[in-house]
C-alpha positions, 0 to 999 in steps of 0.5 A, a space after each residue: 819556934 820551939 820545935 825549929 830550935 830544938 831541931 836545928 839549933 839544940 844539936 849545933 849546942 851540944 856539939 859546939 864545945 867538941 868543934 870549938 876544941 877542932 877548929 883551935 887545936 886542930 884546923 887554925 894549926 894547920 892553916 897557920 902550918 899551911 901559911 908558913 910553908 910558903 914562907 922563908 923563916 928561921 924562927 928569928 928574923 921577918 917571914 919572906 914570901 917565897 910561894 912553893 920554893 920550900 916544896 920544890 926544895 924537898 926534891 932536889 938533889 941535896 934534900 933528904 926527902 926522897 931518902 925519907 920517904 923511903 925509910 919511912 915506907 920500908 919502915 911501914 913495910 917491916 911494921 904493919 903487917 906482922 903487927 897485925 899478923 901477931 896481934 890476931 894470932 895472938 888474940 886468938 889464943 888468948 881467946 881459947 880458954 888458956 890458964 891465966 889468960 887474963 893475967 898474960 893479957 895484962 902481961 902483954 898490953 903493959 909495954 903499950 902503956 910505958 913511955 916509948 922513951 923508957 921501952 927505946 933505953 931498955 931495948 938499947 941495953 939488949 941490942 948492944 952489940 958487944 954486950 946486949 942479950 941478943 947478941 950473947 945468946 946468938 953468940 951461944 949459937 955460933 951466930 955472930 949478932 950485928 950491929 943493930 943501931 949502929 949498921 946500916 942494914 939492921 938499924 931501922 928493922 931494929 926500930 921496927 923490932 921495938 915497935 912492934 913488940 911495943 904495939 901486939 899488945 894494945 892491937 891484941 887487945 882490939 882484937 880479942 874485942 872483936 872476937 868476944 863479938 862474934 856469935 858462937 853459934 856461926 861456929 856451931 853451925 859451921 862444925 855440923 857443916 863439916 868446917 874445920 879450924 881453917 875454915 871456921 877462920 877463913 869464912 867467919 872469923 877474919 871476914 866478921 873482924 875485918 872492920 877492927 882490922 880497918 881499924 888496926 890498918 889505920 892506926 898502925 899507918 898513922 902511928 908509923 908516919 909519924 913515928 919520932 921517939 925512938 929514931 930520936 932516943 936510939 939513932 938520931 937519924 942514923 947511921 948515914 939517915 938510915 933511920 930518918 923517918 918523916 916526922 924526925 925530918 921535920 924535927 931536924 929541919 925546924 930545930 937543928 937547921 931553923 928552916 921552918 918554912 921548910 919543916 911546915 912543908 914537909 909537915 903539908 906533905 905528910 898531912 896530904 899523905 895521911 889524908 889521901 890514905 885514910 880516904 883511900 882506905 875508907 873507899 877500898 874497904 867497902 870491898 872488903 870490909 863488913 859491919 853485918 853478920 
């Protein structure tokens, strides 16, 4: 009897505070978000069933949906990648004995740790278009800055602009984890080899930090999708939604127009979404990824 319960019923104890915190913060939200999406509701006045109307709504001709995954989708497109293309770079030369590299890796992670709110107001003051840095130094070059959150063109490659220069620190970081784990005698062996630099990161160093990379792939999309500070703070949407991102959207249609059987919808939607990605590159990445030496 004491050896069936240390067995099978000690492990289920020891995790049953962490379960606990799932299943009330976690798993009942979603049922109960799930439960509302298939219901008219403003908030106020008695739920009414209505099945999947709210879904089929989102892809009609007057919903923004469509126009709101695509934003977001371009938006992931101007993100993702060179987040992760700088924070490797430059984690890599934070990793190759230059002066102070600990006092500029300090220096690069702390826009992570400032609230998105202040880092949106600081970047409003240097994109203004009459008067912001950026457009006075590219005046200085005879270039003629745009409108940045007030163009339709360069509002949300600005949004992306900020993310990014808020995020290469913290994924830097990740990486030069990563790095520091990598053995250094695979790189002496491959310089008797004859590898040069290019090789030595081609063959050891980007395929002995693909699992950080899987990592960094998968935050960065979750991050993306539910992006909603700075849309909120520097655009509110706009101009003309071109910076409606998915979790701002269904800000909008649950506080401004109070259809919250809507706003659960797309909340269902986006949920789908980051599962069939998550899983999607949990399966894809035995092809690539590898966690031995």
């Amino acid at each position: 009897m004491k050896r069936f319960y240390e067995k099978h019923l000690v492990p289920y104890l020891l995790i049953l505070p962490a379960m606990t915190l799932v299943v009330v913060f976690g798993l009942i939200p979603v049922v109960q978000n799930v439960e509302i999406s298939l219901h008219k509701w403003n908030f106020v006045t008695q739920k009414t069933y209505v099945a999947f109307k709210n879904y089929k709504d989102l892809f009609t001709s007057y919903s923004l949906f469509p126009k709101v995954i695509k934003n977001t989708f371009f938006y992931a497109l101007l993100k993702i990648p060179p987040t992760i293309i700088l924070s490797l770079s430059l984690a890599l030369l934070l990793t190759k004995g230059v002066f102070g590299q600990n006092v500029f890796r300090g220096l690069f992670f702390v826009p992570w740790i400032v609230p998105t709110v202040n880092i949106a107001f600081l970047w409003m003051y240097i994109l203004e278009p009459e008067y912001g840095l950026v457009n006075f130094l590219l005046g200085k070059l005879g270039i003629l800055g745009p409108g940045w959150f007030y163009s339709v063109n360069w509002a949300l490659p600005a949004l992306g602009l900020i993310s990014i220069w808020k995020g290469i620190g913290y994924f830097s970081v990740l990486y030069i984890g990563g790095l520091q784990n990598i053995p250094q005698e695979m790189y002496e062996v491959a310089e008797i080899d004859g590898a040069g630099p290019l090789k030595k990161l081609v063959y050891i160093t980007l395929p002995l930090l693909s699992s950080t990379t899987l990592f960094v792939l998968v935050i960065l999309v979750i991050e993306t999708i539910t992006e909603f500070d700075l849309p909120a703070v520097l655009t509110d949407g706009g101009p003309a939604n071109s910076t409606n991102l998915l979790v701002y959207y269904i800000y909008q249609r649950a506080f401004n127009a109070f259809q919250g059987g809507s706003a659960a919808a797309i909340s269902t939607v986006t949920l789908v979404m980051l599962l069939i990605f998550t899983i999607s590159q949990f399966r894809l990445s035995t092809k690539w990824v590898h966690y031995e030496i």
